[in-house]
N, C-alpha and C positions, 0 to 999 in steps of 0.2 A: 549033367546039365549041358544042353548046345548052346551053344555062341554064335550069332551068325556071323557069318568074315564080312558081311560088306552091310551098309544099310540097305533097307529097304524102300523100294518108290513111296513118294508120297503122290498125294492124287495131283499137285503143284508139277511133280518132274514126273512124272509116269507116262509114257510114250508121246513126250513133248518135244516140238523141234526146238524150244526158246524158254527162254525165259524171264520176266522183267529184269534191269537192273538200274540205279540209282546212284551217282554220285554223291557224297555230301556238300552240300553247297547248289547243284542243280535244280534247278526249275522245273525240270521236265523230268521223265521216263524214259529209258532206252530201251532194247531189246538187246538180247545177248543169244545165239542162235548154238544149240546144240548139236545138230548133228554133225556129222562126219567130213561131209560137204563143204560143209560153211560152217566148222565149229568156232567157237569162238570170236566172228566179227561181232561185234557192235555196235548199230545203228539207231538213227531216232528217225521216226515219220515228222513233216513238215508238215504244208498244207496239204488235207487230201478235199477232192471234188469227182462231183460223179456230173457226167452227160446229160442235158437237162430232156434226151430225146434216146428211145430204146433201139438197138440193131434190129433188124430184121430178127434175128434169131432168139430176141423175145430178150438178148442182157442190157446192160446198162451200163457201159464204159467209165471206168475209174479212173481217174489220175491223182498220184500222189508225188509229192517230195518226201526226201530224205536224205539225212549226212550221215556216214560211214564215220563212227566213232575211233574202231580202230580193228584195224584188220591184222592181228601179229602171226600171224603163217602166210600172210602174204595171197591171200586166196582168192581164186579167179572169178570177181565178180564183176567185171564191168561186161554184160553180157546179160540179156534178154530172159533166159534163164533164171538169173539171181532176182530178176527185177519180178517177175512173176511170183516167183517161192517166197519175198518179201510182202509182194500183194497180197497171196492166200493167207499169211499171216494176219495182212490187217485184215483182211474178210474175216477174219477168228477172232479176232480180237474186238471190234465192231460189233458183232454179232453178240460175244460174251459181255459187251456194256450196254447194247440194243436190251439185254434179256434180265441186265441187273439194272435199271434205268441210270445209268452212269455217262450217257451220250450225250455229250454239248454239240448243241449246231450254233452258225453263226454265220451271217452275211458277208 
């Protein structure tokens, strides 16, 4: 009989940069980010808003908040870069409640 040595992906962690995480006792949802890069920061989006007018280039400009839960390797996020890689998150994320109808809007 084989054993495998490690588990296996599930479809949850399977070529995922993130993944939810949850206090007990919180209100909200966090992100817990896996790769390499930024493994293990911890963040929550605030308010997010979109552009009420398209660029030229036919997108739709995002802005969001977010607080840094907790960063323990000390990792270099205060830079453009992270703030982006956080964004394409919530675009995934967005999209994946856009598609399960799970999207609150609000004035």
């Amino acid at each position: 009989m084989n054993t495998p040595t490690k588990n296996s992906n599930t479809d949850q962690t399977k070529n995922k940069k993130y993944v939810f995480a949850q206090k007990t006792g919180d209100d909200f949802t966090a992100i817990k980010l896996l790769e390499d890069k930024y493994r293990n920061v911890i963040y929550k989006y605030g308010k997010v808003a979109f552009a009420k007018d398209e660029k030229p280039d036919g997108t739709l400009p995002m802005k969001f908040d977010y607080d840094i839960l907790t960063n323990p390797e000390s990792k270099d996020i205060e830079n453009q870069e992270f703030i982006d890689y956080i964004g394409d998150i919530l675009i995934e994320v967005m999209e994946q409640q856009l598609n399960n109808g799970k999207v609150e809007f609000s004035e």
